[in-house]
KOLDREN-921256 format. One line per 5 residues: number of its first residue (from 1); their letters; for each residue z, x, y of C-alpha. Coordinates in Angstrom, 2 decimals, decimal comma. Each point is the difference from the previous one (the first is absolute). Layout:
N
NUM> A> Z/X/Y | ...
***
This chain:
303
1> XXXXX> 243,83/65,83/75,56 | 3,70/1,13/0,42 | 0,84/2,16/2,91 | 2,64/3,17/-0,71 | 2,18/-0,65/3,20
6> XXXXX> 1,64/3,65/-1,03 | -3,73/1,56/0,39 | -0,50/-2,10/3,47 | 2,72/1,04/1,04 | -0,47/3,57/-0,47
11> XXXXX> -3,76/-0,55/2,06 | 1,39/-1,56/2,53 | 2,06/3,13/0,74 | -2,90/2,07/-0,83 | -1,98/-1,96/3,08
16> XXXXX> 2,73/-0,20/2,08 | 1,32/4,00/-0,29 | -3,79/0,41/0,08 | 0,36/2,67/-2,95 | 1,22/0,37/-3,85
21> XXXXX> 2,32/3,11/1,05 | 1,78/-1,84/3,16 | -0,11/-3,39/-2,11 | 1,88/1,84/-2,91 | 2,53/1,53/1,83
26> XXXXX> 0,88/-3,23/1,44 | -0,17/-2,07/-3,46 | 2,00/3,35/-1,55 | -2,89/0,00/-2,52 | -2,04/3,48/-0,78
31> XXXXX> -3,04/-0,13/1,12 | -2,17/-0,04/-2,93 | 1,79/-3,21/-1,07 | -1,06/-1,98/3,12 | -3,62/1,25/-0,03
36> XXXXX> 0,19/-1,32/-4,17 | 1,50/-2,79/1,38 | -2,49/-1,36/2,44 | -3,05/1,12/-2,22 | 1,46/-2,23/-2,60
41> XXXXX> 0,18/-2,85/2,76 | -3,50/0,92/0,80 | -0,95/-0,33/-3,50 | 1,19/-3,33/-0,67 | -1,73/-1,60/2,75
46> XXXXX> -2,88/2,14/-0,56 | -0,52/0,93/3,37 | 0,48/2,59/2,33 | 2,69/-0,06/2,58 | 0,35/3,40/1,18
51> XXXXX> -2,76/2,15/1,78 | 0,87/3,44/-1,43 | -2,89/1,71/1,21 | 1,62/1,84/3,31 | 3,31/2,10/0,28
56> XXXXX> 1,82/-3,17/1,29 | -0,12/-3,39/-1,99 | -1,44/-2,77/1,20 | -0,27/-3,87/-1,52 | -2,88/-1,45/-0,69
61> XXXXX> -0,97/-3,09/1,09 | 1,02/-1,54/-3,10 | 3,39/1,99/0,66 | 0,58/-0,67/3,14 | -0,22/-3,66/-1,02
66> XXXXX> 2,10/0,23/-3,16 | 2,41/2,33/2,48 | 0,75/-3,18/2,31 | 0,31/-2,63/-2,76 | 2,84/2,35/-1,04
71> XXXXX> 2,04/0,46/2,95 | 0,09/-3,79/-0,29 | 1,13/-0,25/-3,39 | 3,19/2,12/0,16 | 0,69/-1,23/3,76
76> XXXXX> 0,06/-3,87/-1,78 | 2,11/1,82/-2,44 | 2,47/1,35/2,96 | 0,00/-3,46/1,24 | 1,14/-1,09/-3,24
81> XXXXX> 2,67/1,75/-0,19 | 0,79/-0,81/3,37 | -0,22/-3,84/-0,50 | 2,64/0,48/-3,33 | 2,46/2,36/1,98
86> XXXXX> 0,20/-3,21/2,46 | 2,04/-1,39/-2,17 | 2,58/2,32/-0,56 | 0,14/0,25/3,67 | 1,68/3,31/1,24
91> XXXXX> 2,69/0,60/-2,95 | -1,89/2,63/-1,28 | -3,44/1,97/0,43 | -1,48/2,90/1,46 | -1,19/1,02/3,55
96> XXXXX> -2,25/2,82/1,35 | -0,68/0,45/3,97 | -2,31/2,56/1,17 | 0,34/1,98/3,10 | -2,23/2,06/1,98
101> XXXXX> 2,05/3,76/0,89 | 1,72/-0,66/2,65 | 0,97/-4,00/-0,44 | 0,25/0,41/-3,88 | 2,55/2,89/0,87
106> XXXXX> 1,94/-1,00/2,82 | 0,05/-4,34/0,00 | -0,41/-0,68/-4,03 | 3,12/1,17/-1,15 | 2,55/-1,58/2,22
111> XXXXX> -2,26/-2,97/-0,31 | -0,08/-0,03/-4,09 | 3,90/0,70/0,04 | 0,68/-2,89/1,94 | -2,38/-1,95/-2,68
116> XXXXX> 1,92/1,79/-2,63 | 3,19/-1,86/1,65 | -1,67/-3,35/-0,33 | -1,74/0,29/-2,63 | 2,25/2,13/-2,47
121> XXXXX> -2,12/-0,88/-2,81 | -3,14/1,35/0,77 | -0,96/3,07/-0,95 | -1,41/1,46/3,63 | -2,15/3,41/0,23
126> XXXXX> -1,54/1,82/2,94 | -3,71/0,97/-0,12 | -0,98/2,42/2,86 | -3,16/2,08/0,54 | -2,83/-0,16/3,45
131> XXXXX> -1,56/-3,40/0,80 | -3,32/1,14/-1,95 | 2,31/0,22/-3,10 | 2,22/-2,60/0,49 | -3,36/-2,58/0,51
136> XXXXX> -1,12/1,30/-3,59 | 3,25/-0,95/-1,41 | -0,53/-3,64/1,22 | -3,39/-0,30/-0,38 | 0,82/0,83/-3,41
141> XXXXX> 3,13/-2,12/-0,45 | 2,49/2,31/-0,54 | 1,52/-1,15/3,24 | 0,59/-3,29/0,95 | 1,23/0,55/3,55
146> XXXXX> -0,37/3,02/2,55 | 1,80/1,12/3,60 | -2,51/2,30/1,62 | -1,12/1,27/3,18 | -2,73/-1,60/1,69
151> XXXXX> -1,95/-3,10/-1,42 | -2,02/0,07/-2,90 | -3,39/0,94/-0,29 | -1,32/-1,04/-3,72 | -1,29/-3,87/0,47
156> XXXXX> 1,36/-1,33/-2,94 | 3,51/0,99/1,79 | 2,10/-1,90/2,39 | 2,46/1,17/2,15 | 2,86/-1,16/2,31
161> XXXXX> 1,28/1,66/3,02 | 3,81/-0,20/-0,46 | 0,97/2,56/2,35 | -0,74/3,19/2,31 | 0,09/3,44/-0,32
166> XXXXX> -0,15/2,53/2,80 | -1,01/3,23/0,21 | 2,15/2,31/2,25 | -0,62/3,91/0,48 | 2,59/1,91/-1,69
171> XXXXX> 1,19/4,11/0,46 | 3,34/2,14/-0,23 | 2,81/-0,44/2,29 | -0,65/3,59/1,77 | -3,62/-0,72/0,24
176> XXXXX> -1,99/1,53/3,02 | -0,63/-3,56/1,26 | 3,31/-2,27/-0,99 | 1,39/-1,29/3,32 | -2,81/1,20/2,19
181> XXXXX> -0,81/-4,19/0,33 | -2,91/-1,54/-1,36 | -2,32/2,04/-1,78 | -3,90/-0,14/1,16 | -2,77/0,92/-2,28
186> XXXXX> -1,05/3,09/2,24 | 4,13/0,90/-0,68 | -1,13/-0,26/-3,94 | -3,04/2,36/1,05 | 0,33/2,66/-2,77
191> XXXXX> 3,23/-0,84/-2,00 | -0,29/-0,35/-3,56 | -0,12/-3,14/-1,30 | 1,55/-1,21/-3,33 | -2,34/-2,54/-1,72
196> XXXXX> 0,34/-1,79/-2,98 | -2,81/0,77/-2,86 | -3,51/-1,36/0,56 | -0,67/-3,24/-1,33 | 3,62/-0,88/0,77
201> XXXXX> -0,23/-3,33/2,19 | 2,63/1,69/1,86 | -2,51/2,85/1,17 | -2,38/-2,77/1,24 | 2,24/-0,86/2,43
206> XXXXX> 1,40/3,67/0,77 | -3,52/1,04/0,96 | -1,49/-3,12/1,21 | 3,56/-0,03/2,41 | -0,50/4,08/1,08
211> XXXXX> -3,97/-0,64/0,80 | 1,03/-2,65/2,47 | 2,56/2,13/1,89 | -3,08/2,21/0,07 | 1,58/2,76/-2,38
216> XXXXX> -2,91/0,82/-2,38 | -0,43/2,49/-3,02 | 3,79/1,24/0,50 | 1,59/2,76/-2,10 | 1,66/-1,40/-2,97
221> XXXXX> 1,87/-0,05/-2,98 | -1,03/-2,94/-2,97 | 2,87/-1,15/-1,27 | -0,08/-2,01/-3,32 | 2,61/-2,86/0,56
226> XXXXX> 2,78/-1,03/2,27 | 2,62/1,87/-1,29 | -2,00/3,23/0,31 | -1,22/-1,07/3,49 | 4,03/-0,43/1,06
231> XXXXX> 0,67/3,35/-1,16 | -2,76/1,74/1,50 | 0,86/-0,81/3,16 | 3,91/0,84/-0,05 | -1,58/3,46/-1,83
236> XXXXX> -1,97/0,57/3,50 | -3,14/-1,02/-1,00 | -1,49/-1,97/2,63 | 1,05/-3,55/1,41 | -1,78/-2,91/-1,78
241> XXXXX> -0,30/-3,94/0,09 | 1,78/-1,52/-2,45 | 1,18/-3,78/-0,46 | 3,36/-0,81/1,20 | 1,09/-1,58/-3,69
246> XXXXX> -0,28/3,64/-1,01 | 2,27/1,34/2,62 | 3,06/-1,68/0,83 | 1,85/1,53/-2,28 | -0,51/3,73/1,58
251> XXXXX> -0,30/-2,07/3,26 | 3,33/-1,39/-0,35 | 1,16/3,39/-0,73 | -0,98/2,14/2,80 | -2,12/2,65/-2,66
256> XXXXX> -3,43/-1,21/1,68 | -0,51/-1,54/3,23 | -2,83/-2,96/1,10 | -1,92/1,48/3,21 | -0,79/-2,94/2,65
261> XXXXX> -3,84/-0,28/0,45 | -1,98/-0,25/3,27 | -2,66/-2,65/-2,09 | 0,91/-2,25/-2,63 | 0,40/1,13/-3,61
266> XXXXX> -1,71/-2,56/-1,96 | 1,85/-3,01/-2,35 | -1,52/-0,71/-3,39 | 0,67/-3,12/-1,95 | 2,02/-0,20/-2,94
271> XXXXX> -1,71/-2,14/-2,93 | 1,01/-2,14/-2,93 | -2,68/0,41/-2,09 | -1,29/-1,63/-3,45 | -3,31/-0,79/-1,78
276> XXXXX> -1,29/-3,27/1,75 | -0,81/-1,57/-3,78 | 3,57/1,15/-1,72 | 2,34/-2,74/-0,55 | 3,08/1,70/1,12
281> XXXXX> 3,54/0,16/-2,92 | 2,91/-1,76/1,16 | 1,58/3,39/0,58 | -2,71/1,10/2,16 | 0,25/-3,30/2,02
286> XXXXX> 3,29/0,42/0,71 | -0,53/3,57/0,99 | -2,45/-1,09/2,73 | 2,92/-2,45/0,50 | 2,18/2,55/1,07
291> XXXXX> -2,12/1,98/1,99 | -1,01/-3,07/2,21 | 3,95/-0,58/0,43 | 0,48/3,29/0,98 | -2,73/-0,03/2,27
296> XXXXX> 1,12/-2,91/1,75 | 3,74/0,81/0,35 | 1,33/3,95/-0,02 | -3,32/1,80/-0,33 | -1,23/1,89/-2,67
301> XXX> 2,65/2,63/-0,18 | 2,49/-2,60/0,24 | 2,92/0,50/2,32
***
């Protein structure tokens, strides 16, 4: 019996974007066509691989089964391409690093233009979204290699510390508590407090860093990214936690100021981070080249 790969590969993004909408928006299909698609799949083997009895799909078991033996096929067929671009060594090809907000913003680019530099050849491009987002891209294989904040969480990841980012406590030059020495969390006792958007990893460790100066349930403002975050708090909007990647630049500059702490802001690791099973491109060996190099001479920001 001959297998469509086109129709496999259209259920596994059907189990994996657990839906037909979400898994034809990301195959740029309608939606019609993918459900045709996987009935037709269905038909062939004449079996059922999709419980469609409940608002949200579900495999069966017979999918769930058929689901894994696919993610192997087309990662063996990564791998082969992999194995063939070994080769042509770094001449030519095409790279894509992921980044979780903050480090995809504020460390990737430098780092990819100093790949560019080496590598002129390669085509490089920057893929940037939270770290639940960013671990769907790799579980998925559309990135080979990530810089994010914290280590991984999904088993079939693995991660490698390559450097450290702290938090520090940021507000406007002519705030209320700039040069009054370090700030206490009975000080922070009713300021507003500029937080990054829940389920931001960043937000973990805003709240988790507040609750253990004992400043609980403040007033605040969400803020949906760094960038907004920055702004909000040279607007007036509250002091916040940010990491110190994110702020040098405006640090450097004198537009916010870093308010010492009476207790320890906390440090987060910075990972490398890849599927544990991927056989890694030449290009994306030589980009976890660089960032070990950079890790063990000038630092991640270089200098």
């Amino acid at each position: 019996m001959a297998l469509d790969l086109h129709r496999l590969w259209i259920f596994l993004h059907v189990i994996e974007q657990q839906g037909f909408s979400a898994a034809a928006q990301k195959l740029y299909m309608s939606q019609p066509s993918v459900s045709n698609q996987v009935r037709k799949l269905e038909e062939s083997l004449r079996i059922t691989l999709i419980d469609r009895s409940s608002a949200r799909i579900r495999p069966t078991a017979e999918g769930e089964l058929l689901a894994e033996y696919a993610s192997r096929v087309f990662l063996l067929a990564d791998e082969a391409v992999a194995a063939v671009q070994q080769l042509s060594g770094l001449q030519t090809g095409r790279l894509v690093v992921g980044g979780s907000t903050t480090m995809g913003t504020y460390l990737l680019p430098d780092l990819l233009a100093e790949y560019r530099r080496q590598h002129p050849g390669i085509d490089g491009h920057v893929f940037v979204g939270n770290n639940s987002t960013v671990t769907q891209q790799l579980m998925s294989g559309e990135v080979g290699v990530a810089l994010v904040a914290g280590a991984p969480t999904e088993p079939r990841l693995i991660g490698e510390a390559v450097s450290e980012d702290h938090m520090v406590l940021i507000a406007p030059p002519d705030h209320a508590l700039a040069g009054r020495g370090p700030v206490t969390g009975e000080m922070l006792t009713g300021e507003r407090i500029v937080l990054r958007e829940p389920g931001s990893q960043t937000r973990e460790v805003q709240e988790r860093t507040l609750a253990r100066w004992g400043v609980v349930a403040p007033p605040h403002t969400d803020a949906w990214g760094p960038e907004v975050l920055k702004r909000c708090v040279r607007a007036g909007l509250g002091v916040a936690l940010v990491s110190e990647y994110a702020v040098s630049d405006e640090l450097r500059a004198g537009t916010l100021v870093a308010l010492p702490t009476h207790q320890d802001t906390e440090t987060r690791d910075i990972s490398l981070v890849r599927r544990r099973d991927r056989i890694l491109s030449p290009a994306e060996e030589a980009f976890v080249d660089l960032v070990r190099r950079r890790r063990g001479s000038t630092g991640l920001l270089g200098g």
